[in-house]
Wavefront OBJ file of the C-alpha trace (Angstrom):
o trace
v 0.000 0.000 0.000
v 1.508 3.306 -0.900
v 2.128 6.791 1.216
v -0.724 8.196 -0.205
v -3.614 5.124 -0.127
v -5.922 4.849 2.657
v -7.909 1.992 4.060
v -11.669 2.905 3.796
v -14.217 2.654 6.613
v -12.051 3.035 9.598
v -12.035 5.840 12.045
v -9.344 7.289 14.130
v -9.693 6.705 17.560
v -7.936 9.219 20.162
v -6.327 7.539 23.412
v -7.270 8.471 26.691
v -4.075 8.504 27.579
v -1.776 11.313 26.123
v 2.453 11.092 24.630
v 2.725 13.826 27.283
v 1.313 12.279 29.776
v 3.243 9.168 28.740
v 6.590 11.264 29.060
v 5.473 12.697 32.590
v 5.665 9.064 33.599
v 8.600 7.935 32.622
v 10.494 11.137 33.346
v 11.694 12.247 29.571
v 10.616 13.203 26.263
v 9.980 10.808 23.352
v 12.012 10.645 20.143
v 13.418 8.893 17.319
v 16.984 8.929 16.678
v 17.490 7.513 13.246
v 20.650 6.535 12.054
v 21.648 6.260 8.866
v 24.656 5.533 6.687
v 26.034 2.646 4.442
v 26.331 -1.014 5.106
v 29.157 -1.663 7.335
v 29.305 2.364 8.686
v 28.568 1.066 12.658
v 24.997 2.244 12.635
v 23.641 -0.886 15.017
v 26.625 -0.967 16.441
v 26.659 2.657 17.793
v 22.777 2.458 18.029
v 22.970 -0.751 20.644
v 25.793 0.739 22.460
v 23.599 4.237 23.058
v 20.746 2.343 23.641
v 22.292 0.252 26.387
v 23.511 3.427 27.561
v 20.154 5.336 27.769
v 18.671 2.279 29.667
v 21.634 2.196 32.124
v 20.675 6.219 32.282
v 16.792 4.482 33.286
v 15.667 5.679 29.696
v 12.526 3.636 28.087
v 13.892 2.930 24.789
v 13.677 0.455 22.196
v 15.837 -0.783 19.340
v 14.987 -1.059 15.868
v 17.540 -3.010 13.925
v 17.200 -3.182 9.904
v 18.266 -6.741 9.667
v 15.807 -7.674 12.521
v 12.905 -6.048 10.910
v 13.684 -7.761 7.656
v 12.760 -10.843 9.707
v 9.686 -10.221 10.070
v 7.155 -7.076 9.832
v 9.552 -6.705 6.449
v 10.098 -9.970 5.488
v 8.320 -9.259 2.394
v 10.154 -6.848 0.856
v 13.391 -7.175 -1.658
v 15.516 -4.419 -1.953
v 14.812 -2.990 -5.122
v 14.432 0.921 -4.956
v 10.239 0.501 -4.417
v 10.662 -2.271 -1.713
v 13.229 0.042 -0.064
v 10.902 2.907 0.118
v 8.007 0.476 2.086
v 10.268 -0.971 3.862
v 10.930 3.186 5.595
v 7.579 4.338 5.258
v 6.901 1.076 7.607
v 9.868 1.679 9.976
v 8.604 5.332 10.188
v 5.431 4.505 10.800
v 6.152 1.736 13.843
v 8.708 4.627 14.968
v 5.650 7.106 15.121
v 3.205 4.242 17.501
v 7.121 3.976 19.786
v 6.758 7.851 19.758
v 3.500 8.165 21.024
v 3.809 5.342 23.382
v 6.829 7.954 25.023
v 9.820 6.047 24.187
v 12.732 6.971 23.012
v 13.314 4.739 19.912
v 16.449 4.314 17.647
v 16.850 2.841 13.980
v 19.435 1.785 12.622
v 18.417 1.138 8.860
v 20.679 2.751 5.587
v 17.646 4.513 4.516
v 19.199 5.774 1.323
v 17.263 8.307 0.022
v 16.625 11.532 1.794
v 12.581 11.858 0.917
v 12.097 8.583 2.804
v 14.067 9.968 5.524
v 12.280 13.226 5.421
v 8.967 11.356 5.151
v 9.567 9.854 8.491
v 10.684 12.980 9.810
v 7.247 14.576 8.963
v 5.195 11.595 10.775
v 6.208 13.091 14.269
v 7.252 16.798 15.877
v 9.782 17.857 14.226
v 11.658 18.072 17.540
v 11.168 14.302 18.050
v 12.863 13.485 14.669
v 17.105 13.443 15.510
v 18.588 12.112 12.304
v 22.445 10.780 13.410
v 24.036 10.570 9.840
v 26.833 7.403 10.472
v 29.182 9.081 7.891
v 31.905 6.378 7.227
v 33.361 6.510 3.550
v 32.706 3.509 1.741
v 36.500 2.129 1.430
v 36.032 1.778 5.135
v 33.097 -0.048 4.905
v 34.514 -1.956 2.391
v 37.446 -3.150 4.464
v 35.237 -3.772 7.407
v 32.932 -5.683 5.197
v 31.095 -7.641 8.649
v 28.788 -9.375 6.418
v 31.035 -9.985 2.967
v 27.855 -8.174 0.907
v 30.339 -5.761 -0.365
v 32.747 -8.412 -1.747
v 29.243 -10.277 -3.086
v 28.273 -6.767 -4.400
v 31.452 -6.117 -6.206
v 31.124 -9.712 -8.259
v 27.601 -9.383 -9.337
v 26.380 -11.399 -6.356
v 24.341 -9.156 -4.905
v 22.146 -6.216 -6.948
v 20.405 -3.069 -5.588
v 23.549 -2.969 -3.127
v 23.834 0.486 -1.998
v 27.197 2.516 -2.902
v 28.012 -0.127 -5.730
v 25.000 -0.112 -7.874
v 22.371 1.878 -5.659
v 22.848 5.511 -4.587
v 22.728 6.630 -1.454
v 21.862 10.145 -0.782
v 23.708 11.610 2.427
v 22.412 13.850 4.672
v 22.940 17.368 4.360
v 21.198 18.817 7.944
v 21.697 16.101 10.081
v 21.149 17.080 13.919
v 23.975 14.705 14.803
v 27.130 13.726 12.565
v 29.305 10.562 13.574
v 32.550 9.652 11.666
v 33.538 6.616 12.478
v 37.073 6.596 11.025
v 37.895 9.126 13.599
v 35.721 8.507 16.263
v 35.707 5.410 18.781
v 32.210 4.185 19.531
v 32.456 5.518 23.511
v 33.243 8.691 21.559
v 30.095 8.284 19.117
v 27.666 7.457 22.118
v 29.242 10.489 24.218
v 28.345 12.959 21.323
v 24.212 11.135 20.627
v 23.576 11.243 24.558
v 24.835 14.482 24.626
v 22.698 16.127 22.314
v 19.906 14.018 24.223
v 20.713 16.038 27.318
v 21.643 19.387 25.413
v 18.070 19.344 23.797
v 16.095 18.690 26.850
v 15.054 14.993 26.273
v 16.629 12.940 28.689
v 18.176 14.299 31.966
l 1 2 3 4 5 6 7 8 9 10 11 12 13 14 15 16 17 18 19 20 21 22 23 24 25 26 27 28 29 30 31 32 33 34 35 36 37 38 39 40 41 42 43 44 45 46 47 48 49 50 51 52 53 54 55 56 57 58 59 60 61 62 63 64 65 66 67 68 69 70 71 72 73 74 75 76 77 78 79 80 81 82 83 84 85 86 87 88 89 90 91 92 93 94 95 96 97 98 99 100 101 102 103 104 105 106 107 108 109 110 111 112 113 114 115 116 117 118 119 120 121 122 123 124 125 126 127 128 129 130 131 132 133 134 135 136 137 138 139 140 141 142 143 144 145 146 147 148 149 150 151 152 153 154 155 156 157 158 159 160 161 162 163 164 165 166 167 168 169 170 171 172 173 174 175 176 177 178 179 180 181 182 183 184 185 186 187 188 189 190 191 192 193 194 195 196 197 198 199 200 201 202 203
């Protein structure tokens, strides 16, 4: 079903129970903090080490993980250029219900194209949408290589693969940059949960 189809005959029904309220309870704001950057760039690896850290801080959070979501709500999807647009507008809109529920959730999916990103932006506050742009350049990534797709990629294996034969747009206003070449992971986590704290969400 695309962005702009609706299901007929169904109603919205408002909660009794507000996000702010929600926040009150748990003692911080809601958000998303989606990361995104090329396969092999550390985005679940910096995204499970801040998310351990937020729960340690006594943070509700959740982890969304694009391999783990391929598993199942996604398991239907290739990743041709279409399939990867559903496969956001889904995350986004599961990142939205985390949202309102007063969570802070993170995703960690590539997310290629900057209209899906800004698509998922515009499904919450603009103040709950924290794009953290994992910019590693792709020799890095290539050398890393956790998952051999990149040597796959690079002998026809593999198609769609983004930064061989699919573009991926980088961010251009992204509330948090990481570099990964330079920075260690403790160092990536310091600067997210900073930002967390300079902005007001989390104490």
């Amino acid at each position: 079903m695309s962005q702009k189809q609706k299901t007929d005959n169904v109603v919205w029904h408002n909660q009794a129970v507000t996000t702010q309220q929600r926040e009150e309870h748990k003692g911080h704001k809601a958000c998303v903090l989606w990361y995104t950057g090329l396969s092999g760039s550390g985005k679940s690896t910096i995204a499970n080490a801040v998310d351990k850290k937020l729960f340690e801080l006594g943070v509700h959070t959740y982890l969304l993980d694009g391999d783990n979501v391929r598993h199942g709500l996604n398991g239907d999807l290739t990743f041709t250029d279409k399939d990867r647009v559903e496969n956001i507008r889904r995350i986004g809109e599961v990142s939205k219900l985390f949202v309102e529920a007063g969570l802070v959730v993170s995703t960690a999916f590539i997310s290629p194209f900057q209209s899906d990103r800004d698509m998922a932006r515009d499904l919450v506050s603009n103040n709950q949408f924290i794009e953290v742009f994992v910019d590693t350049p792709i020799e890095v990534c290539e050398q890393r290589d956790p998952k051999g797709l990149y040597k796959k990629a690079r002998s026809g294996e593999i198609k769609n693969f983004t930064g061989i034969d699919s573009t991926y747009e980088a961010p251009t206003q992204a509330e948090v940059h990481l570099k990964t070449a330079e920075q260690s992971i403790e160092q990536c986590v310091d600067v997210v949960v900073g930002y967390l704290k300079e902005k007001g969400i989390i104490k």
